[in-house]
C-alpha positions in Angstrom: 124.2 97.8 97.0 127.8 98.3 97.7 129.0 98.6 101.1 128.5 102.6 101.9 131.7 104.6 102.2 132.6 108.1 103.9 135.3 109.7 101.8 138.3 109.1 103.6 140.3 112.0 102.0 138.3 114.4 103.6 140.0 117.2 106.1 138.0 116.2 109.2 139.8 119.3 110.8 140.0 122.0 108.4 136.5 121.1 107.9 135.5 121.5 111.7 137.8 125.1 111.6 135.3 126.3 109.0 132.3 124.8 110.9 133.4 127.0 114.0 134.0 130.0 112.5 131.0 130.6 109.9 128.3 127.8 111.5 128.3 126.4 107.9 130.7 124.2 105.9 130.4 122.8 102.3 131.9 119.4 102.2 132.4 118.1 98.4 132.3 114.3 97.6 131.3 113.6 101.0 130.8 109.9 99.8 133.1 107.3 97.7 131.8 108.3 94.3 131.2 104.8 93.8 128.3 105.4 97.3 126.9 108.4 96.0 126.6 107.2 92.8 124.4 103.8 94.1 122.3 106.5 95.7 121.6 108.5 92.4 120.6 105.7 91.3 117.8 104.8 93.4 116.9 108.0 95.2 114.6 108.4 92.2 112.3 105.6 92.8 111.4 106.2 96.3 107.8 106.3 97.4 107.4 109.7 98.2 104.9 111.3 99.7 103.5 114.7 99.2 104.0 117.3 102.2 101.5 120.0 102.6 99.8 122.0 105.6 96.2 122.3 105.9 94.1 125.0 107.1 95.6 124.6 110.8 99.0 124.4 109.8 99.5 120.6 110.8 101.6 118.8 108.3 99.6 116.1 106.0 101.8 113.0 104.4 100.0 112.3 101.4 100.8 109.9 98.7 100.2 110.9 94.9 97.6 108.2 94.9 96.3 109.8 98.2 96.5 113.4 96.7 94.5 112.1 93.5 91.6 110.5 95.6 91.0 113.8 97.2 87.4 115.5 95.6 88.7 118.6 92.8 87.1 121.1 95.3 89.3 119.5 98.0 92.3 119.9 96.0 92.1 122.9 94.8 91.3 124.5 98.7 94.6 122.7 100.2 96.5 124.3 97.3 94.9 127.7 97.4 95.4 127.5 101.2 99.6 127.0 100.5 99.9 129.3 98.1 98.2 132.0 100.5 100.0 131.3 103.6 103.5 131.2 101.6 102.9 134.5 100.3 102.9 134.9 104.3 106.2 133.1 104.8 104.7 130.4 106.0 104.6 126.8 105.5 106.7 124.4 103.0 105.8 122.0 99.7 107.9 119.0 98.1 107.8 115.5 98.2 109.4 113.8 100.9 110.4 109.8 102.2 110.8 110.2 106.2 113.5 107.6 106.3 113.9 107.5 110.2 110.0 106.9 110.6 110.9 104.3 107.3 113.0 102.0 109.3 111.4 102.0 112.5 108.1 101.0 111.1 108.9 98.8 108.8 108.0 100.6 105.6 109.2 99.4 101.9 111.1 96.3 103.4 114.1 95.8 101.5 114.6 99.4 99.4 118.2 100.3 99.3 117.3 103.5 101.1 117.5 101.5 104.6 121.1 101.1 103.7 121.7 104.7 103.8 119.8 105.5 107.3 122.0 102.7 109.0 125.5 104.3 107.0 124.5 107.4 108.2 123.7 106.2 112.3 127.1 104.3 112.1 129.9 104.7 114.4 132.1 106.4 111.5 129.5 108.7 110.6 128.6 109.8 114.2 132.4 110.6 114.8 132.6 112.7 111.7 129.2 114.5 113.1 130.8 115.0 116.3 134.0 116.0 114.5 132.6 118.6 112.3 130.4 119.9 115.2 132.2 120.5 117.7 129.4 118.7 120.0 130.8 115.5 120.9 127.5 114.7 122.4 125.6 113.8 119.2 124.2 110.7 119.4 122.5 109.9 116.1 121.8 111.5 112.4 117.7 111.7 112.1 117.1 111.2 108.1 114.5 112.0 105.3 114.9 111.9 101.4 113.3 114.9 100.0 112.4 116.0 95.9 111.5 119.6 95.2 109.5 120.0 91.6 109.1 123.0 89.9 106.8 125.4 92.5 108.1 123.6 95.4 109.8 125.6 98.3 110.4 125.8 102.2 110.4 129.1 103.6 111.9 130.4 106.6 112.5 128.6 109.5 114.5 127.2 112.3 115.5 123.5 114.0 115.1 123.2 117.4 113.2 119.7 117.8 110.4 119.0 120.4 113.1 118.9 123.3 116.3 120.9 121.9 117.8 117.8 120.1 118.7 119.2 116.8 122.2 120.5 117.1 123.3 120.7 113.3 121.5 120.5 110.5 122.9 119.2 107.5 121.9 118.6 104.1 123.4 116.3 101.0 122.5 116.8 97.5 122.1 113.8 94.6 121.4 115.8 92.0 124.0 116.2 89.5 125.2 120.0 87.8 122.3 121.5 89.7 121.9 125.2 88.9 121.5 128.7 91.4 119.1 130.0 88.4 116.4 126.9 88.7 116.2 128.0 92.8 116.5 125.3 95.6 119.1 127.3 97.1 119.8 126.8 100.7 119.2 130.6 102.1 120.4 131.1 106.0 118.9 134.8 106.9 120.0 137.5 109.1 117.6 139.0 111.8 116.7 142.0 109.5 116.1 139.7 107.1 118.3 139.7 104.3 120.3 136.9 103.1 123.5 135.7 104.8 124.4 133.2 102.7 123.0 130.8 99.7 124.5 127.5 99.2 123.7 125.3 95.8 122.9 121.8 96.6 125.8 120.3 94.6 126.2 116.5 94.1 127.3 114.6 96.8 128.4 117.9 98.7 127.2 117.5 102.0 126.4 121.0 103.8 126.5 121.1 107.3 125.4 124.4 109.3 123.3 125.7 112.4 119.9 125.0 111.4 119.1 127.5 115.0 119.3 130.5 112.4 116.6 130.8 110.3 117.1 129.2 107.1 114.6 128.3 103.8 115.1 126.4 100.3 114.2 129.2 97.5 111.2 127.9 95.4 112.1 125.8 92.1 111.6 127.6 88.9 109.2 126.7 86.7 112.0 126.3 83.7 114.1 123.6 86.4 115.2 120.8 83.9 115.1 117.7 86.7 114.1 117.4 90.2 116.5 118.6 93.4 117.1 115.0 95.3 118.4 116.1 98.4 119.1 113.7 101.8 118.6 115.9 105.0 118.1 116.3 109.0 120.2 117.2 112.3 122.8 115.6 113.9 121.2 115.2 117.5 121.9 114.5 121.1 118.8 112.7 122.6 119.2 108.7 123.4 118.8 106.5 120.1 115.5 104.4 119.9 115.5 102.0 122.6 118.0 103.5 125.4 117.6 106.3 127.4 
């Protein structure tokens, strides 16, 4: 690929105003077109893998292959056990490629998606984090590539990390004229529940906002034309690998 490039039109402090005073900005071709466009481009053909909570509510990673080996029976329990607990508000459902866990381990050598995890851990990026924030102590962007499918959701939830590191969360979409009707809406919720605010993954619009108030991705309708291809995580202030 092309060498990765922020937009360097972009109102770094209008954008930060915004930031401060609603905990959620919209930033629109967040990217060169000519970067987002690479990354439509292979998004696509990642090796995804299928995420889904068993009867304990531990996350499994399962690949399509992995998912097919499973017995019928099998199948069918681990689905029947979503679809109960997210009629509970719990629990989430999409295909997802941890990019972060991707890079350190060595996975799919030489997939353009590498390129994107080290764009988004470089300097300019982090400055522009810290920017936006309004935390000039964030360190690093943690990264994974995720495709919701018709039925697919993530309820409600919030960010905090094992040890507090999540500051921001932030979301980018690569899915071209997406649609409010076919769901994948970003919803952030009040504490009596009702919705805040909704925010439509647009292409290369990256959405930034506190990911400490409880937030979900409405469920895809079954009449959604294409997949949602989104690139998401925190921007967070523990020690990149390596240093502490």
């Amino acid at each position: 690929m092309l060498p990765l490039r922020l937009n360097p039109d972009l109102d770094t402090e209008r954008l930060a105003r915004e930031y401060a005073e609603r905990k959620c900005v919209q930033i629109p071709g967040f990217l060169e077109e000519a970067s987002a466009a690479q990354l439509e481009a292979v998004i696509p053909s990642l090796p995804w893998r299928l995420i889904l909570q068993d009867d304990t509510i531990s996350n499994l990673y399962l690949t399509r292959e992995e998912f097919s080996a499973k017995p019928p029976e099998e199948q069918r329990r681990l689905m029947e056990g979503m679809q109960r607990r997210a009629a509970q508000g719990i629990g989430h459902l999409y295909l997802v490629y941890p990019m972060i866990n991707a890079a350190l381990f060595g996975w799919d050598a030489g997939h353009p998606i590498h390129e994107l995890t080290e764009f988004l851990n470089s300097k300019p990026v982090i400055e522009f984090a810290r920017a936006i924030s309004g935390k000039p102590g964030i360190t690093k962007l943690d990264a994974h590539a995720s495709c919701f499918l018709p039925g697919h959701y993530l309820n409600s939830h919030v960010d905090d990390g094992e040890i507090d590191e999540r500051q921001v969360a932030y979301t980018i979409g690569f899915t071209r004229g997406w649609k409010s009707d076919w769901g994948g809406m970003l919803l952030v919720w009040d504490e009596r529940g009702d919705v805040r605010f909704g925010r439509c993954p647009s292409f290369n619009t990256m959405t930034v906002f506190d990911g400490r108030i409880p937030h979900s991705v409405s469920a895809i309708a079954p009449f959604a034309p294409k997949p949602r291809y989104t690139v998401a995580g925190w921007f967070r202030d523990d020690p990149p690998v390596g240093k502490k």
